[in-house]
ROPAVEX-413662 format. One record per residue (C-alpha): residue number from 1; residue in three letters; chain; y, x, z. Coordinates in Angstrom, 2 decimals. Example, Ala and Ser with C-alpha at 12.3 -4.5 7.8 and 13.67 -1.06 7.14 Angstrom:
<pts>
+-----+--------+--------+---------+---------+---------+
| num | residu | chaine |      c2 |      c1 |      c3 |
+-----+--------+--------+---------+---------+---------+
|   1 |    ALA |      A |   -4.50 |   12.30 |    7.80 |
|   2 |    SER |      A |   -1.06 |   13.67 |    7.14 |
+-----+--------+--------+---------+---------+---------+
</pts>
This chain:
<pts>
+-----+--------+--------+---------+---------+---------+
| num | residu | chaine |      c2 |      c1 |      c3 |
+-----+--------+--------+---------+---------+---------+
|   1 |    UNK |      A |   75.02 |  114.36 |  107.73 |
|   2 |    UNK |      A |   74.35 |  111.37 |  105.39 |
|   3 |    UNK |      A |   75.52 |  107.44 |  106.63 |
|   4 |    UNK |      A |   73.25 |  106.19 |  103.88 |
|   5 |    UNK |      A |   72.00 |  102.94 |  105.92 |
|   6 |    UNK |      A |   71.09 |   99.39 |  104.48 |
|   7 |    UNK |      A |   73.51 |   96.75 |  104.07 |
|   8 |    UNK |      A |   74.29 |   94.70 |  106.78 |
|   9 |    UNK |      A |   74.08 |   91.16 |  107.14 |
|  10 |    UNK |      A |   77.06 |   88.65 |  105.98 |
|  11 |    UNK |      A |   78.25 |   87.81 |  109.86 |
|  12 |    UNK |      A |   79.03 |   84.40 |  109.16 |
|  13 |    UNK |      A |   75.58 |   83.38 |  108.58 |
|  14 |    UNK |      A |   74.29 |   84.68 |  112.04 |
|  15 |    UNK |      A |   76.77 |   82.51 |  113.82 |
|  16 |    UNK |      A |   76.25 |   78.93 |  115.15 |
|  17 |    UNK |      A |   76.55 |   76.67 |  111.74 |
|  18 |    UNK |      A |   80.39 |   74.86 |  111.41 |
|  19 |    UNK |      A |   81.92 |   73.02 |  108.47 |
|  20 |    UNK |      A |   83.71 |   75.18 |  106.02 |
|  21 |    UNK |      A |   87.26 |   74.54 |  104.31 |
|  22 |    UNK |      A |   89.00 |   76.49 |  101.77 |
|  23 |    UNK |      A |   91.18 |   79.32 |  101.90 |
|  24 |    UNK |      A |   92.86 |   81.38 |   98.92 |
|  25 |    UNK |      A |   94.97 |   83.62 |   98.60 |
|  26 |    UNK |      A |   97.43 |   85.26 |   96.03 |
|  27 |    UNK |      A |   96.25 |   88.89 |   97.14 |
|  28 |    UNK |      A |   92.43 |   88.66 |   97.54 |
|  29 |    UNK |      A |   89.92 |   87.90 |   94.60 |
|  30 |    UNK |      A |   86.48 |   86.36 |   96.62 |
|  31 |    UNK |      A |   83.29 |   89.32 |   95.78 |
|  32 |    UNK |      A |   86.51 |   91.25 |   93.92 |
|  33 |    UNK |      A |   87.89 |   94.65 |   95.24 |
|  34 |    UNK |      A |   90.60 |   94.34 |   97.24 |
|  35 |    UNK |      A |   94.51 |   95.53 |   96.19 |
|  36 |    UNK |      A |   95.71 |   98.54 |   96.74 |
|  37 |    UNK |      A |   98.66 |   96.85 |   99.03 |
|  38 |    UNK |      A |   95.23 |   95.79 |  101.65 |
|  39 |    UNK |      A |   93.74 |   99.87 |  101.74 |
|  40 |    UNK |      A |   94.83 |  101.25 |  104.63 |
|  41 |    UNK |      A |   96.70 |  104.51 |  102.79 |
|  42 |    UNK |      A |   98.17 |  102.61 |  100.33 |
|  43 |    UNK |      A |   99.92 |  100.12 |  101.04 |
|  44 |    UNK |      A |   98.08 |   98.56 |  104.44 |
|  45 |    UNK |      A |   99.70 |   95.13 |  104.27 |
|  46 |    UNK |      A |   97.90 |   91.85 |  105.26 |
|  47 |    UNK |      A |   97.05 |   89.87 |  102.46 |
|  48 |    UNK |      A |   99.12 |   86.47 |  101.18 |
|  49 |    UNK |      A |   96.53 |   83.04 |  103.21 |
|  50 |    UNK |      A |   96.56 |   79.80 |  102.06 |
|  51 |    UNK |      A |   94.17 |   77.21 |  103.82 |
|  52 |    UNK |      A |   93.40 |   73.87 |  103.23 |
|  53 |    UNK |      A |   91.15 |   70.90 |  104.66 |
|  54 |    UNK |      A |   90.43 |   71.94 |  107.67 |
|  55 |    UNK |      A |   88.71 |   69.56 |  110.25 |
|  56 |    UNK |      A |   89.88 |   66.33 |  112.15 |
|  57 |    UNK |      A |   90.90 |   67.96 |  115.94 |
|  58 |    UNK |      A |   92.03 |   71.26 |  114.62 |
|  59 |    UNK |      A |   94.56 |   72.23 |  117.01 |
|  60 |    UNK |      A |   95.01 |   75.68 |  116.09 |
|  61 |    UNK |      A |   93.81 |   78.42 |  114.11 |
|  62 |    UNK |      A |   92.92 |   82.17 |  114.76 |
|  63 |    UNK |      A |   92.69 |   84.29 |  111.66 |
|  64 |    UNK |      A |   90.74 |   87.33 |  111.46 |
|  65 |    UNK |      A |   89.51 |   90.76 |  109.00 |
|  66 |    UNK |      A |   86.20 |   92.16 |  109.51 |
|  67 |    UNK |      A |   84.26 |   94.68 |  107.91 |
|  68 |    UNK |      A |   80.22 |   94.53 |  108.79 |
|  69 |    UNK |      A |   79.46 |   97.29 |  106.39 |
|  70 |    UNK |      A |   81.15 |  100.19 |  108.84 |
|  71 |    UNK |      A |   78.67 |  103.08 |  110.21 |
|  72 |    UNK |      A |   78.56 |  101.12 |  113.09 |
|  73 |    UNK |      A |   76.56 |   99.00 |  115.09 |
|  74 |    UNK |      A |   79.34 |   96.71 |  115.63 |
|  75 |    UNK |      A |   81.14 |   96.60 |  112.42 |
|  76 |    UNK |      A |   85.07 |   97.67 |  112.21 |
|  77 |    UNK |      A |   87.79 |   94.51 |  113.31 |
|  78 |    UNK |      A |   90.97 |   94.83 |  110.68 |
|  79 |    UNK |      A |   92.99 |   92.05 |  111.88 |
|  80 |    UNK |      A |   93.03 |   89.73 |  114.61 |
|  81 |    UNK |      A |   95.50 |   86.97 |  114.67 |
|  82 |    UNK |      A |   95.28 |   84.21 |  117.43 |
|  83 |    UNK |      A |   96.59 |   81.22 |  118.45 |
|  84 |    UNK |      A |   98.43 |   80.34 |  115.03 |
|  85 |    UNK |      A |   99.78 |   76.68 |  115.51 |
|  86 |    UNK |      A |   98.05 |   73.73 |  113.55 |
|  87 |    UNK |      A |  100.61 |   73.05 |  111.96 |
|  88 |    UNK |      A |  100.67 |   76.50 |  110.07 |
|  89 |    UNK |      A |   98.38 |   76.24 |  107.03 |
|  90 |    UNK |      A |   99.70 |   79.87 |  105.19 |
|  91 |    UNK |      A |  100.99 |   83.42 |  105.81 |
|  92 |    UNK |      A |  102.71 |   85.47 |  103.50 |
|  93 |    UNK |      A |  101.62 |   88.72 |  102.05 |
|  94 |    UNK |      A |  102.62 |   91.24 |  105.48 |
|  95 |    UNK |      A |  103.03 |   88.12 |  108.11 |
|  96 |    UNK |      A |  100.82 |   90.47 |  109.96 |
|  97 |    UNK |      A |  103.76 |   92.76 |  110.66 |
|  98 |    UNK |      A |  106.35 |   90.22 |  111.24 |
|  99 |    UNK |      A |  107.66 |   87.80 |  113.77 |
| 100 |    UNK |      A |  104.44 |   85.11 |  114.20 |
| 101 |    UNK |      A |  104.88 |   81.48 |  114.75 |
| 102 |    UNK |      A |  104.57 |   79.57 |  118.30 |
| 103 |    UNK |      A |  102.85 |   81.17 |  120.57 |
| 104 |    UNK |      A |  100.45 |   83.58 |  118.05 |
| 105 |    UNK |      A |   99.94 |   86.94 |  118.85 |
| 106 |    UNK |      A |   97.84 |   90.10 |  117.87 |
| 107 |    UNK |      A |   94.60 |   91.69 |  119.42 |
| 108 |    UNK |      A |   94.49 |   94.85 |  118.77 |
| 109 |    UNK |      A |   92.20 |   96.07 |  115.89 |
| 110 |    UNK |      A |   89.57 |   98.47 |  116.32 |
| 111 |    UNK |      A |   92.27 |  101.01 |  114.93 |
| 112 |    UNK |      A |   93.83 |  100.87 |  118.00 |
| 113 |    UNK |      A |   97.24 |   98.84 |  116.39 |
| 114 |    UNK |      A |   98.01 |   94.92 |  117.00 |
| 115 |    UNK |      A |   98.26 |   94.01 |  113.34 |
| 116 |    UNK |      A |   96.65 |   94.23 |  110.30 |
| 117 |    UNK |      A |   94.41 |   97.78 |  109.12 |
| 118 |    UNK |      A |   93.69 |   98.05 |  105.76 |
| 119 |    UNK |      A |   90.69 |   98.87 |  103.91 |
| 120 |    UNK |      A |   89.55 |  102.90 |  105.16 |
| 121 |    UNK |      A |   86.06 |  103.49 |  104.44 |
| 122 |    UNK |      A |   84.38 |  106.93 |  104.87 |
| 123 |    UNK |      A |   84.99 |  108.79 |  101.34 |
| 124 |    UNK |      A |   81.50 |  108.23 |   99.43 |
| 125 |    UNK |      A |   80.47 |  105.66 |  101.41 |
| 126 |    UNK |      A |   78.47 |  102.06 |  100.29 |
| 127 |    UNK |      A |   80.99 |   99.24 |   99.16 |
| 128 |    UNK |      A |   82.45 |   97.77 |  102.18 |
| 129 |    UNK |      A |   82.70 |   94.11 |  102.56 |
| 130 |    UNK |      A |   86.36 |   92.87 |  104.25 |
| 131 |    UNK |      A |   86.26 |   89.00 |  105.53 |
| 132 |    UNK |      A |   89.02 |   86.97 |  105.97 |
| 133 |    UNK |      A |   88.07 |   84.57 |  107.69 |
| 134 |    UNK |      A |   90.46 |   81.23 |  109.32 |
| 135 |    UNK |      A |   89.25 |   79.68 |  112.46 |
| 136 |    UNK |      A |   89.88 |   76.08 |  112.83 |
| 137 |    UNK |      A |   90.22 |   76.59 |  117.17 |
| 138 |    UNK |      A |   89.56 |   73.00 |  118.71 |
| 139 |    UNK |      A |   92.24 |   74.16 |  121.43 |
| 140 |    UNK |      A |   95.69 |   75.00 |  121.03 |
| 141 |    UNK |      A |   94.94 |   77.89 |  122.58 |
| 142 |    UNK |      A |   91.41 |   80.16 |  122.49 |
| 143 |    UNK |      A |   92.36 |   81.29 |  125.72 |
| 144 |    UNK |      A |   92.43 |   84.83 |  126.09 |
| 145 |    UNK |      A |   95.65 |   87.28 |  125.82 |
| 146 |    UNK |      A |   96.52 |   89.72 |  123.71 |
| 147 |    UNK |      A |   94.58 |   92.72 |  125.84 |
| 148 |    UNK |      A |   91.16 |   91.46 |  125.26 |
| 149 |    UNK |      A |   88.93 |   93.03 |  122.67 |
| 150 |    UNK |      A |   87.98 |   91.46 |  118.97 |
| 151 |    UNK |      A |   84.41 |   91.04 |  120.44 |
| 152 |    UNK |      A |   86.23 |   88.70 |  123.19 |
| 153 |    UNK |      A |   88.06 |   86.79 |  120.87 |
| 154 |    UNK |      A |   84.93 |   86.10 |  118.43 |
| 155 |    UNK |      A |   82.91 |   85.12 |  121.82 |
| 156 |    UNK |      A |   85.30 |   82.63 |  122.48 |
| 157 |    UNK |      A |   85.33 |   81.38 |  118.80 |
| 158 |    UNK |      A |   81.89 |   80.42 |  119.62 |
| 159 |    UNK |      A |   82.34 |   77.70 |  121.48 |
| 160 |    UNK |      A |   85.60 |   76.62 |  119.94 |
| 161 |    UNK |      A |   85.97 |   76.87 |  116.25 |
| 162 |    UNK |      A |   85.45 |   73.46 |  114.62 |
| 163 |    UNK |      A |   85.14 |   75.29 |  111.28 |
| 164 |    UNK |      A |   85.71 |   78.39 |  109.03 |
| 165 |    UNK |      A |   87.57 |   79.25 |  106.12 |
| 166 |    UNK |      A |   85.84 |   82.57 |  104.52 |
| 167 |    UNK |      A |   87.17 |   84.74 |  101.55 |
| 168 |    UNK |      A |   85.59 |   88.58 |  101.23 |
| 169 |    UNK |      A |   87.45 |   91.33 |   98.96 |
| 170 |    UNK |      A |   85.74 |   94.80 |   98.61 |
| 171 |    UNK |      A |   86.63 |   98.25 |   99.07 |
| 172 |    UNK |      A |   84.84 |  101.82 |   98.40 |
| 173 |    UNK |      A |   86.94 |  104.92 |   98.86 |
+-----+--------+--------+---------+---------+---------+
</pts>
């Protein structure tokens, strides 16, 4: 069976419009491939975040990994971090499986762990597109708990991000 399929949309630009800001990071090259350390069965280890300029009335920020090019129709969540405080404007390369800051806590991924997933496309498959992308969350907290689904948590970003911070590494296995 062949998963030869077009390439999906960039997810960002189907959302509402916000203000961006600017993240980096010392792990992920923007359009580049990604690390080995961020593939899933190499090294699987969330990526070194730096963000900057984020708008007036941030109160705190949910970060998150997404893949749009999985054989899908929903796309393939990596990482969802919520509720980091405002006051927290990095993470270190593997934050994701360490002790978090205030109140922030893990959804589980659509790998079934509460953390970060590396990069694990299908062998042969079309480049895959991972975003990292920082929520600036008008709330100190989005408001859901740490059983809800990805989906849930980017519903409620909807209404209550104030702006994004997007960087995108690749990935083909």
């Amino acid at each position: 069976m062949s998963i030869d399929r077009p390439v999906s949309p960039d997810p960002y630009d189907l959302l509402p419009p916000v203000p961006s800001f600017t993240v980096t990071s010392a792990d992920v090259t923007d359009g580049a491939p990604l690390k080995d350390d961020q593939v899933a069965d190499l090294g699987n280890t969330s990526p070194q975040l730096s963000w900057e300029g984020a708008p007036d009335g941030t109160k705190s920020f949910t970060v998150t990994c997404f893949d749009p090019d999985a054989p899908t129709p929903s796309g393939f969540w990596h990482w969802v971090l919520v509720d980091l405080p405002a006051d927290v404007t990095s993470l270190d390369t593997g934050a994701a499986s360490g002790d978090l800051p205030g109140n922030a806590f893990h959804v589980r991924n659509d790998g079934g762990e509460k953390g970060f997933m590396g990069a694990a496309p299908p062998s042969g498959d079309q480049v895959h597109r991972y975003y990292f992308v920082v929520h600036a969350v008008k709330e100190d907290s989005l408001g859901v708990d740490a059983d809800v689904s990805p989906a849930v948590v980017s519903f409620n970003l909807a209404f209550k991000t104030l702006g994004r911070a997007i960087l995108h590494g690749t990935y083909q296995h």
